[in-house]
N, C-alpha and C positions, 0 to 999 in steps of 0.2 A: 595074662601070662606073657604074650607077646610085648606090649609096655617095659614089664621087669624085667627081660630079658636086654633092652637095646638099652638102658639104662644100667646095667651092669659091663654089657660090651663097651658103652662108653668108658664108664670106669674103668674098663681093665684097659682100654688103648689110654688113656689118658695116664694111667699109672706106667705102662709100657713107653710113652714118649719121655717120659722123665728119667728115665734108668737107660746109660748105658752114654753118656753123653753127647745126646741129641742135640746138634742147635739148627737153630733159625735163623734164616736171613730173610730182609725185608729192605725196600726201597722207600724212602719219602723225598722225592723232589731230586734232589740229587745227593742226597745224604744213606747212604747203604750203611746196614749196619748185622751185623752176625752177634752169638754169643754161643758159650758153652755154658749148661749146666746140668746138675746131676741129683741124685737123688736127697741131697742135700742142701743146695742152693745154688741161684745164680750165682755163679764162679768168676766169668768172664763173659766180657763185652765188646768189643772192637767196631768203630762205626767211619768210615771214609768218607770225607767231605771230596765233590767229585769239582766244586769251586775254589781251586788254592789247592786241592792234593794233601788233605791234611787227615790224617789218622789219628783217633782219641782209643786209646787202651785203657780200659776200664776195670777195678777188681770191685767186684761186686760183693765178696765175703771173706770175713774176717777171720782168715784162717790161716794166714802164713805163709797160705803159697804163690808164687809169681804167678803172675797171665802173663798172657804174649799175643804179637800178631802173626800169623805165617802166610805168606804169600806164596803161590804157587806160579801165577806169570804176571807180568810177562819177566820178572827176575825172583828168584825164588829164593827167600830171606826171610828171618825169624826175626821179632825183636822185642824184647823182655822187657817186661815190669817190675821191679821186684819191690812193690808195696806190702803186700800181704793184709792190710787192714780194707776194711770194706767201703765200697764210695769213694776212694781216691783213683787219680789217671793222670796219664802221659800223655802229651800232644808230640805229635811227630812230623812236620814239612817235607814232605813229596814233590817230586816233579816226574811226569810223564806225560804224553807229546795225547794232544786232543783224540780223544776218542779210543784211548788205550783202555782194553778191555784187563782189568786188573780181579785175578781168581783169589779171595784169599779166608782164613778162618781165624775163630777167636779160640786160644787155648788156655789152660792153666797146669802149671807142673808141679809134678807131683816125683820127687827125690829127680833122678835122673831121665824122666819120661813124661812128654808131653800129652795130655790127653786135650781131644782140639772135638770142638761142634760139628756140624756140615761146613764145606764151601759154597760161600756170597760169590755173586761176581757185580763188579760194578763196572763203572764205565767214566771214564779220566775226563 
């Protein structure tokens, strides 16, 4: 009893992270990377190379709608994709001064309203 019980709790958190669009962010070396997705598929992607200041915006599904990047600091600024087909991205060249803590998320829009993942934070 006990067994089927934590195997169904997983299941329902695990259905619970996917609903409501939850993302994630993760560091590899110096490459951070966020994404938003929903109960439908990975939407959006957004990953910050912390060597060169470069941001890749990524649409992750083929569905029409833009992703974007939104930063929060240290300048706080959107900036759109508007691919719509899935697996394609934009590169973007940044400059901020070493060791700029940079807050920022992956979204995708939906008519006039952004729905966006958690905030990453990296570091410039």
């Amino acid at each position: 009893m006990r067994k089927r019980f934590r195997g169904v709790l997983a299941a329902g958190m695990a259905v619970a992270a996917t609903i409501g669009g939850i993302g994630q962010a993760t560091a590899a070396g110096d490459t951070y990377v966020a994404s938003y997705f929903d109960k439908t598929c990975l939407r959006a992607e957004v990953s910050f190379k912390s060597d060169g200041e470069i941001w890749t915006i990524s649409d992750k599904c083929e569905d029409g709608h833009a992703v974007a990047v939104q930063t929060e600091s240290p300048y706080g600024w959107t900036n759109y994709y508007r691919g719509g087909w899935a697996n394609q991205s934009k590169t973007i060249d940044s400059s901020y001064p070493e060791g700029t803590k940079v807050v920022f998320r992956a979204c995708a829009e939906f008519g006039q309203t952004l729905r966006c993942g958690e905030w990453a934070t990296a570091i410039a």
